[in-house]
N, C-alpha and C positions, 0 to 999 in steps of 0.2 A: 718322455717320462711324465707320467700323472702329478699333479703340481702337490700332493700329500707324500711323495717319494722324495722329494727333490732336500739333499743335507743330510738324508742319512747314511750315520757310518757304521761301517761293519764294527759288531760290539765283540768283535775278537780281535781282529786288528788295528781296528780305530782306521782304515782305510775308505776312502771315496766306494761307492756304490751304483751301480746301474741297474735300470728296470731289466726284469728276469722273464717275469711269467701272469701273468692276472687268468684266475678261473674264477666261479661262480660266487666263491667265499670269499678269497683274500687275494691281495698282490704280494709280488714279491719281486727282491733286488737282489743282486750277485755281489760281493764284492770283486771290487777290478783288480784287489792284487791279491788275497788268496783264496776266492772264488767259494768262501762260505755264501750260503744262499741265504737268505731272511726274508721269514713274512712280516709284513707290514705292521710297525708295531701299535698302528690306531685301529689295528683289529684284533688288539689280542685280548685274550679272555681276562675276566676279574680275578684276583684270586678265586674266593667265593664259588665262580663258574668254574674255575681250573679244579679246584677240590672235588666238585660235584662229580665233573667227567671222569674224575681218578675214581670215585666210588663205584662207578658204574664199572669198574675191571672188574673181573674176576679170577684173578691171580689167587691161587688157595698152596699152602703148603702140604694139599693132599693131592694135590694138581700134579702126577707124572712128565705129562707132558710139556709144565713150565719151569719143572726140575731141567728134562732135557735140554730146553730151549736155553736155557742160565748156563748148564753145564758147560757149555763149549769155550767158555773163557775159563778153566778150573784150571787144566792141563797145561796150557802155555806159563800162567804164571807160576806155581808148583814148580814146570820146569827152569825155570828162570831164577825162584828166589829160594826153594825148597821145602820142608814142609815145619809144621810147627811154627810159624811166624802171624806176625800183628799183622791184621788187618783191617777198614774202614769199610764200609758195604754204603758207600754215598747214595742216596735217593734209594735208600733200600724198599718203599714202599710198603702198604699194611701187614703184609706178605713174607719177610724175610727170606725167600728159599734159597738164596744162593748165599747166605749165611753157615743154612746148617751145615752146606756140602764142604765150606771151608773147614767146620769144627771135625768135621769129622777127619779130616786131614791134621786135626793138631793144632789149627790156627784160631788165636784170639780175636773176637770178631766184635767190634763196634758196628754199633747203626747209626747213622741219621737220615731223617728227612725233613723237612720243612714241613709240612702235611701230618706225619703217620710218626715220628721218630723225633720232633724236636729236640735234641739235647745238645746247646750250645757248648759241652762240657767235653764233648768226643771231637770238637773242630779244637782245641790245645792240647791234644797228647799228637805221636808221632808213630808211624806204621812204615812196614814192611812193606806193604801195598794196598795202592787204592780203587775201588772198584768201582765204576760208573757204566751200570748196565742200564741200556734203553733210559736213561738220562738227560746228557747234555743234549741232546734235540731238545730238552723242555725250558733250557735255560735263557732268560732273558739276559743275562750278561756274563755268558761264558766264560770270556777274562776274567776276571774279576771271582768267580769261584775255582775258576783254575789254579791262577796266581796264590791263594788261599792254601787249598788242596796242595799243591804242591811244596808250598814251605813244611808241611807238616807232613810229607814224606822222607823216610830216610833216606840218605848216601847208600846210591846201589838199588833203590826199592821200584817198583815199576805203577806206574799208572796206568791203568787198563781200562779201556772205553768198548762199551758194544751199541753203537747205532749203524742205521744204515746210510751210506752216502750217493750223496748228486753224484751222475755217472754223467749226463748232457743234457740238453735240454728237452730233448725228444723224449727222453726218458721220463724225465720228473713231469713232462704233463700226463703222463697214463700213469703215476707213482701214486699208489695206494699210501704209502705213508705221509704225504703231507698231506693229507684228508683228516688228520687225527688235529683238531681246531688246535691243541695244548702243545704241536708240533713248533717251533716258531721257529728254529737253526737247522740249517741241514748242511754237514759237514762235507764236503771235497777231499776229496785225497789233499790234494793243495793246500788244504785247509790246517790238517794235521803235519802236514810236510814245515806249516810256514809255525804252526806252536813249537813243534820241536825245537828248529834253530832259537825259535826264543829263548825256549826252557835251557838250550845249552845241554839238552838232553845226552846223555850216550850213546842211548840207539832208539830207533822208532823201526817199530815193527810193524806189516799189516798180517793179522794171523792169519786172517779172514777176510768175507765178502764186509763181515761190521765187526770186525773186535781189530783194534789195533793198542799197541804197549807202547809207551812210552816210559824209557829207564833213565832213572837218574844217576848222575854220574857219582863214582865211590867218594 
């Protein structure tokens, strides 16, 4: 393992880590016990630089095609919690569109983002469900906004996550998605398997190839 690798812990589990993968940009470690992946975090962007890359999206709420892309986590939760209920739209981005698809279902919709949405006033009230779409891949200490997140979901409410996950190793070095520099966690089934038991969750879902629920217990 490259001597800048060696002591880091997975910032989900707080577990030991081994070298993963090194390509042209960045290294990368596994955790050895639930196999979340991490880039190297003396390569990771500034804020500043992170901002920048998010501007260069173009996510537009006249964007059909990023409606669809969003749409796919609507239906799972809808059926799980019903309609008309609170919800958080975490790392909603400049963008809101997976916002409006919830109002139109009835549901009260907060935003935040650190970037586009700062409003430290929406992480103290308490929601029906939370929504982290193409997010926690960007999170430098996913504990720690999870653990967050989740006090401030109700008994019964579900946390919904869409990113996409480490399948093997073969896989994530042809894997377009950790080419995105602001990429820095890439989740494992194992990964989600090992937050649940923490959460003491009720059920863990995977709906999808990247959307998985996470329900809290009544």
């Amino acid at each position: 393992m490259p001597s800048s690798l060696l002591g880091i812990r997975c910032p989900l589990c707080r577990h030991n880590t081994t070298f993963y993968h090194q390509d042209k940009k960045r290294r990368y470690v596994q955790c050895t016990l639930c196999h979340l992946v991490l880039a190297d975090p003396e390569q990771r962007l500034s804020p500043e630089q992170e901002k920048q890359e998010y501007d260069l999206h173009e996510n537009s709420l006249e964007d059909s095609g990023y409606h669809r892309f969003l749409s796919r986590i609507v239906p799972p939760i809808v059926n799980l919690i019903g309609t008309d209920k609170s919800l958080l739209d975490f790392g909603c981005g400049p963008a809101p569109a997976l916002a409006e698809q919830f109002k139109e279902r009835g549901y009260s919709v907060s935003l935040y983002d650190v970037f586009y949405h700062h409003s430290p006033e929406t992480l103290e009230q308490t929601y029906d469900a939370i929504t982290l779409t193409e997010v926690i891949e960007h999170l430098h200490n996913p504990k720690q906004v999870i653990d967050q997140l989740w006090r401030i979901l109700k008994p019964g409410g579900v946390l919904a996550i869409m990113t996409q996950r480490v399948i093997s190793l073969e896989r994530f070095k042809q894997w377009q998605y950790k080419n995105d520099p602001t990429h820095v966690c890439f989740f494992h089934e194992e990964s989600f398997t090992w937050l649940a038991s923490y959460l003491s969750a009720q059920a863990l879902t995977f709906y999808d190839r990247d959307i998985v629920l996470i329900t809290k217990p009544d």
